[in-house]
C-alpha positions in Angstrom: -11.4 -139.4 -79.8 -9.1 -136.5 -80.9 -8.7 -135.8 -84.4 -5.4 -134.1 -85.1 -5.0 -132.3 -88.6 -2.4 -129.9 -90.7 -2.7 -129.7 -94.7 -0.1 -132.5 -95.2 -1.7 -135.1 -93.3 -4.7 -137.0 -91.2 -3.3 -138.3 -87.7 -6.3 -139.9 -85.8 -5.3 -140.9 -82.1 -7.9 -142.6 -80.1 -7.3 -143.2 -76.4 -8.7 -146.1 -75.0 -8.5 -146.5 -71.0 -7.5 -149.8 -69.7 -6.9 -150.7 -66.7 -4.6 -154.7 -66.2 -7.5 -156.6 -64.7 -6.4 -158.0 -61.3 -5.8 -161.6 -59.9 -8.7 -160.9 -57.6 -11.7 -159.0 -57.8 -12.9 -156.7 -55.2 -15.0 -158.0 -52.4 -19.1 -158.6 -53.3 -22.5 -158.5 -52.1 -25.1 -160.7 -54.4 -26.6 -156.8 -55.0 -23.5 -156.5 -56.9 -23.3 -159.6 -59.4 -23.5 -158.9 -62.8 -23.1 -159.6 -66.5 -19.6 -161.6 -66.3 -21.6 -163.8 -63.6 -23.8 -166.9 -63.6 -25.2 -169.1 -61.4 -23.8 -172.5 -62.1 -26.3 -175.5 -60.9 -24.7 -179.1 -59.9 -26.8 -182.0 -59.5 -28.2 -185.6 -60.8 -30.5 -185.5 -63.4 -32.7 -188.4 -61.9 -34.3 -188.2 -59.2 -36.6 -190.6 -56.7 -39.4 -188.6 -54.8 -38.4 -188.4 -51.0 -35.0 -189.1 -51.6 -32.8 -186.8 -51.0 -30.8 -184.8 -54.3 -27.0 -183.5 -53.2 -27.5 -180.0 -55.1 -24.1 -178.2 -55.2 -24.4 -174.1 -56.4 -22.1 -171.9 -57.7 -21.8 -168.4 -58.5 -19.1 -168.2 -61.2 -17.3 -165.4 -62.8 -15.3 -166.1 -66.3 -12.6 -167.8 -64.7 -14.5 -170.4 -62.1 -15.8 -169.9 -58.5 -16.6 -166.1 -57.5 -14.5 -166.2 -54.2 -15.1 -162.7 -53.4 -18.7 -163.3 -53.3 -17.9 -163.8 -49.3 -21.3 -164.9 -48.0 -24.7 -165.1 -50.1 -28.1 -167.0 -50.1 -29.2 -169.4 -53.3 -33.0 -169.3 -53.0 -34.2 -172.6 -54.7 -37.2 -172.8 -56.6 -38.9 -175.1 -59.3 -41.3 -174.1 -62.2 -44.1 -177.5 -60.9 -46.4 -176.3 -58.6 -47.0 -179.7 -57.5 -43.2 -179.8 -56.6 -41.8 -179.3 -52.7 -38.8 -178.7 -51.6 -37.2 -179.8 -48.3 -35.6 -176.5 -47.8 -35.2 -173.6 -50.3 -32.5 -172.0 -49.1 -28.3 -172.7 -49.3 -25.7 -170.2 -48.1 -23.0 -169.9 -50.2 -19.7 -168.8 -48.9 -17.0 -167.9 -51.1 -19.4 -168.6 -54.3 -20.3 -172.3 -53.3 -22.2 -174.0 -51.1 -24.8 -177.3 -51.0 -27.6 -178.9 -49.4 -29.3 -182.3 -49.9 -33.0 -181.8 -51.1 -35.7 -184.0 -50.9 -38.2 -183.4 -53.9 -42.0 -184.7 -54.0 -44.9 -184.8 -55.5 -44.3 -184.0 -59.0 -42.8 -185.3 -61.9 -40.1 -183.8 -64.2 -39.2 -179.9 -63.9 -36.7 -177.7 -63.6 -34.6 -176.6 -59.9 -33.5 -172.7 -60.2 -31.3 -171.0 -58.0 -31.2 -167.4 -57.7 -28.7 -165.3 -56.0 -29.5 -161.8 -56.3 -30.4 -160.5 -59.9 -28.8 -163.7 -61.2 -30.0 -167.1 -61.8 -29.3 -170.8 -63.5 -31.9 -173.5 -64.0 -31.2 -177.5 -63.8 -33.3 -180.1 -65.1 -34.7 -182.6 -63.2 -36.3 -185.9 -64.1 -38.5 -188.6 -62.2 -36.9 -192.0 -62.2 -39.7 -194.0 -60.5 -40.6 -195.6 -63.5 -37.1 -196.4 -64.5 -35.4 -200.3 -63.8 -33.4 -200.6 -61.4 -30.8 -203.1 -61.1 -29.6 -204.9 -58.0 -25.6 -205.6 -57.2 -24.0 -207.3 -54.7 -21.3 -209.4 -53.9 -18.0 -210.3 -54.8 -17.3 -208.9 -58.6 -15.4 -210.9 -61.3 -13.8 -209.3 -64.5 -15.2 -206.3 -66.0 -18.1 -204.6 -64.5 -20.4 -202.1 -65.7 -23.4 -200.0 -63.8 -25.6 -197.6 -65.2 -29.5 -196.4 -64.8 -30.3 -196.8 -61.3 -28.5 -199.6 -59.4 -29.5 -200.6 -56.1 -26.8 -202.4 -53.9 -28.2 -204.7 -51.0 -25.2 -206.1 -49.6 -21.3 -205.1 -49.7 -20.0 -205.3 -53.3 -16.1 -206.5 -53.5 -13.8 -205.5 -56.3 -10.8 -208.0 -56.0 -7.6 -207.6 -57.2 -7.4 -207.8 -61.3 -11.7 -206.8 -61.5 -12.8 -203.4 -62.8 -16.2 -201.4 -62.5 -16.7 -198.7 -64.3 -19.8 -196.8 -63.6 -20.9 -194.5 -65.7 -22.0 -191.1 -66.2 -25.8 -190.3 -65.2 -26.0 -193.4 -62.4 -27.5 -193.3 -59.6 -26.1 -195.7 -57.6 -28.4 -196.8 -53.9 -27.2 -198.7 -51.2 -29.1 -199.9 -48.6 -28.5 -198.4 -45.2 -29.1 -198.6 -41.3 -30.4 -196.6 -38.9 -27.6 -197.3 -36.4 -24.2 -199.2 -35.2 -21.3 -199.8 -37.4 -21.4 -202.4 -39.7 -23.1 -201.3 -43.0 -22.9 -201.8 -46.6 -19.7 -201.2 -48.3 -18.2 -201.1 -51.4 -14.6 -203.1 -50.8 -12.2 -202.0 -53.5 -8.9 -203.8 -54.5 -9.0 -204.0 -58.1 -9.9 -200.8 -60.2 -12.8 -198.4 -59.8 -14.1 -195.7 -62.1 -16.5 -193.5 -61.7 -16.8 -191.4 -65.0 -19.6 -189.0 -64.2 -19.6 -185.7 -66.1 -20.1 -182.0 -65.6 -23.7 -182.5 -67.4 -24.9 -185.5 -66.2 -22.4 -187.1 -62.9 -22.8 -189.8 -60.7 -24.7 -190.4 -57.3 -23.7 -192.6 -54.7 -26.1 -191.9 -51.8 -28.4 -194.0 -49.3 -31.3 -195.8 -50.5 -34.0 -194.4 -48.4 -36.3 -191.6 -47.6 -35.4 -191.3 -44.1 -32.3 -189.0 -42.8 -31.0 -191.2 -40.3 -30.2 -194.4 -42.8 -26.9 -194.2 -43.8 -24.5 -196.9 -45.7 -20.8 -197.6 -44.7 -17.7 -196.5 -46.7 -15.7 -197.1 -49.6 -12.3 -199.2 -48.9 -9.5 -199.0 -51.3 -7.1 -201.6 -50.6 -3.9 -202.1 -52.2 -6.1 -200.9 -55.7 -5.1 -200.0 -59.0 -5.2 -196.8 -59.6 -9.1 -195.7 -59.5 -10.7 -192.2 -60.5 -14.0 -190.8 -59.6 -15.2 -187.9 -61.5 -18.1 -185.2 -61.3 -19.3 -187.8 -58.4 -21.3 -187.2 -55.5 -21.3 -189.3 -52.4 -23.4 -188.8 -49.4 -25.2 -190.2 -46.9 -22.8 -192.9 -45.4 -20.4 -193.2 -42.3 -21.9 -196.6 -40.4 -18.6 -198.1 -39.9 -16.0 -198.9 -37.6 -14.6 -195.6 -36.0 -10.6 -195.1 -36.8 -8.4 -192.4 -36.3 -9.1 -189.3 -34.4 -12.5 -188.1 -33.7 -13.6 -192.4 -33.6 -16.1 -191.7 -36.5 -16.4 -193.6 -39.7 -13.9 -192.5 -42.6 -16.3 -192.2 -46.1 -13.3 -192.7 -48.1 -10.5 -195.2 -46.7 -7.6 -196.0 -48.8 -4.7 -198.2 -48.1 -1.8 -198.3 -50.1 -3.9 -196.8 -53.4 -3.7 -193.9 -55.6 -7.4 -192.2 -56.4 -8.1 -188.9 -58.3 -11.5 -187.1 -57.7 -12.2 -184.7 -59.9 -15.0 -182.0 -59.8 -16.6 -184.6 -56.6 -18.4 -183.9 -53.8 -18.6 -185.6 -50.7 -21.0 -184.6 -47.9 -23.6 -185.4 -45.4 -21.4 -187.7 -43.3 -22.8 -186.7 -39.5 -25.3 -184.8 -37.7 -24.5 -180.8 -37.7 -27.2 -180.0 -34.9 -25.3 -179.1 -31.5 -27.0 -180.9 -28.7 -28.5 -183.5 -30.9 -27.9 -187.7 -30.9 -25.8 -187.6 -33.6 -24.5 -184.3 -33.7 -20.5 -185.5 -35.1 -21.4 -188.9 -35.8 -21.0 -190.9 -37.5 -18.9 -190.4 -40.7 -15.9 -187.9 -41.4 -14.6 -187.6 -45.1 -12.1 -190.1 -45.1 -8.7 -191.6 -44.0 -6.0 -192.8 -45.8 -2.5 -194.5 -45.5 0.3 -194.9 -47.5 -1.5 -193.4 -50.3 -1.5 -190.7 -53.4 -4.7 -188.6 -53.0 -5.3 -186.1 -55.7 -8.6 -183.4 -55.2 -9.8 -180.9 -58.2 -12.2 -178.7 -57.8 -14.4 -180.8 -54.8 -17.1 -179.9 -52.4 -16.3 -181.8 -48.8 -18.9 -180.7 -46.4 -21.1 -181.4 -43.6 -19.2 -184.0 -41.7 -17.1 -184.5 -38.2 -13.9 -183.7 -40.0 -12.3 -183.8 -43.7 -9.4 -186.3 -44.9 -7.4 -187.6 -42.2 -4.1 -188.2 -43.9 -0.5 -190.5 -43.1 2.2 -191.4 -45.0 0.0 -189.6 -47.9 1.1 -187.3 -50.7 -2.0 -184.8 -51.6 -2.5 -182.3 -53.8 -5.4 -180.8 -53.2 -6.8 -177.8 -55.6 -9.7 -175.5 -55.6 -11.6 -177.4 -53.2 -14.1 -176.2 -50.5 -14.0 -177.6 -47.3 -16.9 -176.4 -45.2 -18.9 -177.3 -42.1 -17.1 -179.8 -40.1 -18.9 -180.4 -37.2 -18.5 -181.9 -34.0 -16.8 -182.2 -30.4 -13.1 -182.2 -30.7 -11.1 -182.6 -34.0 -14.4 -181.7 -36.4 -11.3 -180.1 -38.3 -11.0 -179.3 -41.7 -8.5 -181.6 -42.9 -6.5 -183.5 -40.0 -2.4 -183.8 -42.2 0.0 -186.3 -40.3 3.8 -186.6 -41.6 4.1 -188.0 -45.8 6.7 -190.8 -46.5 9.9 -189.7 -48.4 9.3 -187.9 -51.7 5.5 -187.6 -51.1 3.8 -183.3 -51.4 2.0 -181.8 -49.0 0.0 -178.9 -50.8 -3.3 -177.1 -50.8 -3.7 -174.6 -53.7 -6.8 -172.1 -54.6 -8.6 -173.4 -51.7 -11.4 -172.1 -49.1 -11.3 -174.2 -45.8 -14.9 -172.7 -43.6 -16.5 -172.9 -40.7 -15.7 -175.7 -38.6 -15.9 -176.4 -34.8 -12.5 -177.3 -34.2 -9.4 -176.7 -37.1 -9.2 -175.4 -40.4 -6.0 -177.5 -41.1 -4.5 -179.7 -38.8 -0.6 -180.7 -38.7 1.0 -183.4 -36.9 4.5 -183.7 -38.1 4.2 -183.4 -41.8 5.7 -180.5 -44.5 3.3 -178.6 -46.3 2.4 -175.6 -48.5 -0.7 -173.7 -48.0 -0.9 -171.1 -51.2 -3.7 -168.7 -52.3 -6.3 -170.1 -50.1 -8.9 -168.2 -48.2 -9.0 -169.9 -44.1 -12.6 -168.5 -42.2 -14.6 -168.6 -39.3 -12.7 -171.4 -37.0 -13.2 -169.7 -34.2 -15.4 -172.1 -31.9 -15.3 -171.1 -28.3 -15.3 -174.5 -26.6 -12.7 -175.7 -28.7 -9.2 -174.3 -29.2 -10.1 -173.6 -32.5 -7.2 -172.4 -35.3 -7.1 -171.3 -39.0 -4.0 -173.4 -39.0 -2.6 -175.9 -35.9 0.9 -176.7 -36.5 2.7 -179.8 -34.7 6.0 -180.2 -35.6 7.3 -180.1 -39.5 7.4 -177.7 -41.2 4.2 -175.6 -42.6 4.9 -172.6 -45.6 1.9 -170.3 -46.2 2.1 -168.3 -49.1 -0.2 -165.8 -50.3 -3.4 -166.7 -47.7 -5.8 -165.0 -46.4 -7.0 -166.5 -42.8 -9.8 -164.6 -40.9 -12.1 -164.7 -38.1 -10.9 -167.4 -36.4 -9.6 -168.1 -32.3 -5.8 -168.0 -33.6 -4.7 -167.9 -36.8 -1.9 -169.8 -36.9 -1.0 -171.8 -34.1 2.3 -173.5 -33.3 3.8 -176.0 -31.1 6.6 -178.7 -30.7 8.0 -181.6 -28.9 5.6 -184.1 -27.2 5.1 -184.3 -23.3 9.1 -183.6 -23.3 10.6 -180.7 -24.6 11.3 -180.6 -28.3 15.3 -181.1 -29.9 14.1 -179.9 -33.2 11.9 -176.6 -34.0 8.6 -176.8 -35.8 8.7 -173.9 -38.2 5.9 -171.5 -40.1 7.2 -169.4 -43.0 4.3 -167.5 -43.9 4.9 -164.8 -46.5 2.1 -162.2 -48.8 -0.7 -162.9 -46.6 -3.4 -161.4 -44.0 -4.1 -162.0 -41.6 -7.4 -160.1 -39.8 -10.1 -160.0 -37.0 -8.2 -163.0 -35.8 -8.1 -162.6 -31.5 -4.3 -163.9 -32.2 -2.6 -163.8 -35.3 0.1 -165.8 -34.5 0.9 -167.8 -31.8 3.6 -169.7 -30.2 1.4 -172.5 -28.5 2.5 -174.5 -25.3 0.4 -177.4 -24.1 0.7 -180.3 -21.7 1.2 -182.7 -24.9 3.3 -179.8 -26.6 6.1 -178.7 -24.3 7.8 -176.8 -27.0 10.2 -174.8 -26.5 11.5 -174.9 -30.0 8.7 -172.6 -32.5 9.9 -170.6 -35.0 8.0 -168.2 -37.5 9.1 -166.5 -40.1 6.9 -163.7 -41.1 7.8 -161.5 -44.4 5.2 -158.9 -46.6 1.8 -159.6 -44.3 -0.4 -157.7 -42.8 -1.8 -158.6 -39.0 -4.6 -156.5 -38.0 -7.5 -156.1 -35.8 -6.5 -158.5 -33.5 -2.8 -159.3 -31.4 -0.4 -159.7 -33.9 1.7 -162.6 -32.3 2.3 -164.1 -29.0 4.5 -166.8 -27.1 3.3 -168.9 -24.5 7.4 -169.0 -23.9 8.4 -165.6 -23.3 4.9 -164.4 -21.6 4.6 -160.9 -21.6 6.9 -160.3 -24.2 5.9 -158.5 -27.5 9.3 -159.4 -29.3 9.6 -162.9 -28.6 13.1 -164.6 -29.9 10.2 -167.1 -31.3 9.3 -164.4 -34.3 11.5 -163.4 -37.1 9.1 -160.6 -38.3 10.1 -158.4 -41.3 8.4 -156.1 -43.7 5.3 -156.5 -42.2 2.0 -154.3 -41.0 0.9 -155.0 -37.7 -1.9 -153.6 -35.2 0.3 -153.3 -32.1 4.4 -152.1 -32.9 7.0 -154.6 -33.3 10.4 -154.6 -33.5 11.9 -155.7 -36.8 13.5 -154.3 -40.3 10.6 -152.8 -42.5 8.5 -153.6 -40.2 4.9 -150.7 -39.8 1.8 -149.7 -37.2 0.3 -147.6 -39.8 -3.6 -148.1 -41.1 -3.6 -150.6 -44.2 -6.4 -148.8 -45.8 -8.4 -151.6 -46.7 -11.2 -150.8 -49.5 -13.8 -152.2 -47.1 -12.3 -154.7 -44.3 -16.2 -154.9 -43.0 -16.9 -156.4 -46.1 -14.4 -158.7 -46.1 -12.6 -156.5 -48.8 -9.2 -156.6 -48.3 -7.8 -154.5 -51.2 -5.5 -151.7 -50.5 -6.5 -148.5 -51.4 -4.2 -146.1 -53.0 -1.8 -143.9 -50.5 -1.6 -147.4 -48.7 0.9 -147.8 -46.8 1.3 -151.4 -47.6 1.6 -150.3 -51.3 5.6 -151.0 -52.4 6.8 -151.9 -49.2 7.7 -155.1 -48.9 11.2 -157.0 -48.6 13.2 -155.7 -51.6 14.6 -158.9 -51.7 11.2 -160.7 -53.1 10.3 -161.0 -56.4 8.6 -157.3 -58.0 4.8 -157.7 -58.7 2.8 -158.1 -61.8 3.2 -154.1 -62.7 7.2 -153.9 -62.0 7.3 -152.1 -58.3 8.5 -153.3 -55.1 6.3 -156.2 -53.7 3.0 -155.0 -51.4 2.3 -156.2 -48.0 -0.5 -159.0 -47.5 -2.6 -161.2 -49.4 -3.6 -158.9 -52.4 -1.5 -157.1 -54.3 -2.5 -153.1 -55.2 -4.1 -152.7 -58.3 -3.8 -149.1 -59.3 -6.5 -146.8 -60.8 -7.0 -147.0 -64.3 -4.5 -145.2 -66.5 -5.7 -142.1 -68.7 -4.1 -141.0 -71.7 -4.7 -137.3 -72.9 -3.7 -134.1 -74.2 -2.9 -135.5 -77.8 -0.8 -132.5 -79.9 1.2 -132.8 -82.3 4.9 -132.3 -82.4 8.2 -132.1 -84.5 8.5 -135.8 -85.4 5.4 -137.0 -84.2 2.6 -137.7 -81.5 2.9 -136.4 -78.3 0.2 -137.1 -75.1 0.1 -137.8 -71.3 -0.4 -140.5 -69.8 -2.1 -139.9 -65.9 -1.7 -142.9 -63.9 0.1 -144.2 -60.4 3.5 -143.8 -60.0 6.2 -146.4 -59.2 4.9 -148.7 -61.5 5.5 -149.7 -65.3 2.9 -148.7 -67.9 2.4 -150.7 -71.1 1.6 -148.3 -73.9 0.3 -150.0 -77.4 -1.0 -148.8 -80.5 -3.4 -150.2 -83.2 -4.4 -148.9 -87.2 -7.8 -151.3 -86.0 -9.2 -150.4 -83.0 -10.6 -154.1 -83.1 -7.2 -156.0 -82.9 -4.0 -155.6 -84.1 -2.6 -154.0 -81.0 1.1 -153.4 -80.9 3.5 -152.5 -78.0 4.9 -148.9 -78.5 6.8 -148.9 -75.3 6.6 -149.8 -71.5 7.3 -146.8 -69.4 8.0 -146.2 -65.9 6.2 -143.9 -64.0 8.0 -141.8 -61.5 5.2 -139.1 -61.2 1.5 -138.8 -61.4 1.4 -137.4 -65.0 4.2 -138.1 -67.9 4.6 -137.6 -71.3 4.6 -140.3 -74.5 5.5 -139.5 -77.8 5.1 -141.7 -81.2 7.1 -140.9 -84.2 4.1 -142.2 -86.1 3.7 -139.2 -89.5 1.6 -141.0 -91.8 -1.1 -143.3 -90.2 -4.1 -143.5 -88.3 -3.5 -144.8 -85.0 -5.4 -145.6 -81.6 -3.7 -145.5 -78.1 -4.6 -147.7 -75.0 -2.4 -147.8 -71.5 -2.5 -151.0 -69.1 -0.6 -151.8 -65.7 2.3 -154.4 -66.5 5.6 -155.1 -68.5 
């Protein structure tokens, strides 16, 4: 704090030094969590010893999922001695992950997770004392489940029924070791599953052993049915459809279904070489449909949704682990009927043996999501595989994969019309081909156009056509205003370092004196702090601004304000250091240091400076 003075009058100015908190945090190691994190513990509350508990953890920041918390271990504990766990370990990537535990021989205690310094407790409660109450069949008017249910044969919903399950059920079907046929639970009237964040819903096998599984849920021609904070697992014995031939979990026809905070995992066997290993279940297929996923877990299957004819929106959903040979993709997207969106938003889609997202004709938008680690060498494994339409990535980050994005057209004939990828504010790293014009046998092409604006392509080939071989220019590429490993032609276009904070660590930040830094298409919309738009997938947030030097002038308060140039400065002022804050002016900086003056005579007042109009 300075304290200026004369004899007339008392000025106090008190500077203090914000910085405009970014959209995303810097890259982290669990050795680096702290107080603004917690560990965030999703699970049933009842449990049956043997059989196995879906337990979903997240690390959390204030605003959700810790994304930049790229890889971490949750060691899993409980306070009961007499407790064991099936494994005590589940790696996290992005700030979530999940594995199914088996718990035995205790009674009630508490699961903790902890992930390093940091850790969250659940509580956990012996149900083999509890009722349990046995469905089956075909279902007439309105239906209610709660406690523990136990279904021994396929349970039908028919047109103009309802069940309603509600929140802290644990619902048991009985499974089978093997084949395809399998207990189901045949929807065409209205489903709702209203679990909650504090106490959801189970669906899962009824059995100690790993190797039973049940069949799937069928929506047929339903009302419109809603599952939420709902786990199902466990399930798959059913009659193969679509690609890959496995067994789709979820299967609606001709339905509109909402899952909200769900998960849905443990659908095949992940163990390469194994029996099972991709069989038998994927997440789900549907057809004519509206499919709507918040905040879900799908993991640990042979591939995600398989969709046709399907609008989706899917949000802040983690898509992990699909296993399996051929198509264990992410999520497999075939052409929507007229009017129906295509979109993923604030997703992660990681680690699969085959395709992060699969296209086959349809028109999407990919937007602030993170694609990782598809890079399986006996597949031709992509971040993104585009077939015909039309796919628009904004503002993505897609690494460590075979290719990132992949595209090809036509059929076993050459192409009249040109699949196209507009991909814009995104990075693309550590990728062996950024982008890539693909031709195969049952993709002739030659019609594949990218357009590629404010990214940044590095460590690895930036792009490549199987149509003009040899060529690094390729008529296939519009490239502008981007960054890129090897030189390429094209307006704005650099080979210069990006000056990552800490690429190694999966920090993709620029650092300041980046080249990246305001020198993107002049034509795009300015960032959040007024100045020309950056290259790649996050945006430069400057150094904290100082303010300084406080003297006092004819007329008022002068002082400096130290911060990055060629960006706008909010400068405010408060009598209450505690609230009441005020905007004095936004000023542009064109140099390093600048001046600020106040024609404040009579009042105490405290300074602060952020980055932003």
């Amino acid at each position: 704090m300075n304290l200026l003075s004369n004899t007339m009058k008392h000025v106090v100015v008190s500077f203090a030094l914000f910085g405009m908190l970014a959209t995303n945090s810097p890259a982290l190691t669990p050795a680096e969590l702290g107080a603004q994190h917690h560990v965030k513990i999703a699970a049933q509350r009842g449990y049956l010893p043997g059989v196995p508990v879906l337990v979903r953890v997240e690390v959390r920041n204030n605003a959700g999922p810790e994304r930049e918390l790229w890889n971490a271990d949750a060691m899993m504990s409980v306070d009961d001695p007499n407790v064991t766990l099936s494994t005590n370990r589940i790696h996290l990537r992005n700030g979530i992950s999940s594995e199914l535990i088996a718990f035995r021989g205790g009674s009630n205690f508490n699961l903790i997770a902890t992930v390093g310094s940091i850790s969250g407790s659940h509580s956990l409660v012996t149900l083999s004392d509890e009722p349990m109450t046995t469905a089956g069949g075909s279902l007439a008017g309105a239906n209610t489940w709660s406690g523990v249910v136990r279904v021994t044969n396929d349970v039908t919903v028919p047109a103009g029924a309802s069940l309603t399950i509600l929140s802290n059920t644990l619902v048991l079907i009985d499974g089978v070791a093997s084949g395809t046929t399998a207990n189901d639970l045949l929807i065409s009237g209205r489903l709702e599953s209203l679990g909650t964040d504090e106490y959801p819903v189970t669906i899962t096998c009824n059995s100690t052993n790993p190797t039973m599984r049940w069949g799937q849920i069928r929506h047929d021609a339903s009302q419109p049915s809603v599952y939420r904070y709902t786990s199902i697992n466990r399930a798959g014995r059913g009659t193969s459809e679509g690609h890959t031939a496995t067994c789709p979990v979820i299967r609606p026809t001709g339905s509109r279904l909402l899952f909200d905070n769900c998960n849905i995992t443990d659908l095949d066997g992940q163990t390469r070489g194994a029996a099972d290993f991709g069989q038998p279940g994927k997440i789900g297929e549907a057809a004519g449909s509206d499919l709507t996923l918040i905040d879900c877990l799908l993991q640990r299957a042979r591939m995600g949704p398989e969709i046709d004819g399907t609008a989706l929106g899917c949000t802040n959903t983690w898509i992990l682990d699909m296993a399996g040979p051929d198509d264990a993709d992410g999520i497999y997207l075939h052409g929507q009927g007229a009017g129906q969106i295509v979109a993923l938003k604030g997703c992660v889609v990681a680690h699969g043996d085959d395709d992060g997202i699969d296209t086959l004709g349809s028109t999407i938008t990919v937007e602030d999501c993170i694609i990782r680690e598809w890079n399986n060498q006996l597949e031709d494994a992509k971040g993104i595989s585009v077939l015909n339409g039309e796919v628009d990535v904004r503002r993505c980050l897609i690494v460590d994969s075979t290719v990132g994005i992949a595209a090809k057209s036509g059929g076993s004939t050459p192409s009249t019309t040109p699949v196209l990828v507009t991909v814009s504010q995104s990075t693309l790293f550590g990728n062996t081909t950024n982008i890539y014009a693909n031709r195969k046998s049952s993709a002739v092409g030659p019609h594949v156009k990218f357009n590629v604006t404010n990214c940044v392509m590095w460590n690895g080939k930036p792009a490549y056509s199987d149509f003009e071989p040899g060529s690094s220019d390729s008529t296939n590429f519009t490239i502008r205003y981007c960054n890129l490993s090897e030189p390429y032609a094209g307006t704005g276009n650099l080979n210069l370092d990006p000056l990552f904070v800490n690429a190694g660590a999966y920090d993709f930040h620029l650092r300041p004196l980046s080249p990246c830094i305001d020198t993107g298409d002049p034509a795009y919309p300015l960032d959040g702090d007024g100045s020309k738009a950056d290259l790649g997938y996050l945006p430069f947030v400057p150094p904290a601004p100082l303010l300084g030097n406080a003297a006092r002038v004819a007329g008022g308060i002068e002082f400096t304000l130290d911060a990055y140039p060629g960006r706008n400065y909010a400068i405010e002022f408060s009598t209450n250091v505690a609230s009441g804050w005020s905007m004095l002016r936004s000023q542009w900086q064109t140099n390093n240091t600048s001046t600020v003056q106040d024609a404040v005579t009579d009042e105490h007042r405290f300074y602060r400076a952020r980055w932003g109009l």
